[in-house]
C-alpha positions in Angstrom: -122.3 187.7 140.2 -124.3 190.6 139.6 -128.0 192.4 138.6 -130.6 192.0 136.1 -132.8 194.4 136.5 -135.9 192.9 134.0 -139.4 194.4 133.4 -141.5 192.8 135.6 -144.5 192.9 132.9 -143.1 190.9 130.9 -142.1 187.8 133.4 -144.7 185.5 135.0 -144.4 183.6 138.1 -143.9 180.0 136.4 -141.2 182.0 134.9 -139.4 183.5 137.4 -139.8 179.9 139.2 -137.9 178.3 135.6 -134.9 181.3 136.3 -134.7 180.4 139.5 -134.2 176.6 139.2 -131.8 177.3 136.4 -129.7 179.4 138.7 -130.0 177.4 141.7 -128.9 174.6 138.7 -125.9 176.1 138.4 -124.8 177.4 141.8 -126.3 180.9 141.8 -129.7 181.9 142.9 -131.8 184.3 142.1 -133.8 187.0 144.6 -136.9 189.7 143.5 -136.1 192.9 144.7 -139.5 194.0 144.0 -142.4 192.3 143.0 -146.1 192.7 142.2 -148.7 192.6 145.0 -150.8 189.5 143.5 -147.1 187.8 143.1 -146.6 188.2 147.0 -149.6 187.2 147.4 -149.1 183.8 145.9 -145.5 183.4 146.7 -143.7 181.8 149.5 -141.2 184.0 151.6 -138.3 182.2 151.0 -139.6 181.9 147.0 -139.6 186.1 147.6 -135.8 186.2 149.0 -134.5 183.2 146.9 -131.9 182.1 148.9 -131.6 180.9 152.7 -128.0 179.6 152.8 -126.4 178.7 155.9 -127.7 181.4 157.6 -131.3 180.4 158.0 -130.7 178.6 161.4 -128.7 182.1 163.0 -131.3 184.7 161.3 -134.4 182.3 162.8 -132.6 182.9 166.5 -132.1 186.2 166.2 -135.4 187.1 164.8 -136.7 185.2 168.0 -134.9 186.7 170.1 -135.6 190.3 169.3 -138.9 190.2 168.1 -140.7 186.3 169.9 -143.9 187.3 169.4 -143.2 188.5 165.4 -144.8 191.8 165.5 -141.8 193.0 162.6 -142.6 192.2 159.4 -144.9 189.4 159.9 -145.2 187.0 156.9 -141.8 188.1 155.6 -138.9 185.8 155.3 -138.6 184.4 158.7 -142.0 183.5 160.4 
């Protein structure tokens, strides 16, 4: 458990796509805190956050519940 903070500059996206199965390999999982605008642009939500659990099913009802027509954040995370 913990945080890697690693330049961004010096990671691609195939990379951070390798890290992530190798975590996910081994039980962990890996989520970008920040990341470039052209990454966002070519990355999945859930590729952004890195990890839905068991909670997907409970944050997708309460996101519909407070926000149905998904005026917050739309695009992020939950759609």
């Amino acid at each position: 458990l913990g945080e890697s903070p690693l330049p961004l500059d010096s990671l691609s996206l195939d990379g951070i796509r390798k890290m992530r199965s190798h975590c996910e390999t081994n039980g962990g999982f890996l989520t970008l805190l920040a990341a470039p605008q052209q990454w966002k642009q070519h990355l999945k939500p859930s590729e952004l956050w890195g990890y839905s659990g068991n909670g997907l099913t409970i944050m997708d009802k309460l996101k519909q519940q407070f926000d149905p027509d998904a005026h917050l954040s739309p695009g992020r995370f939950l759609v």
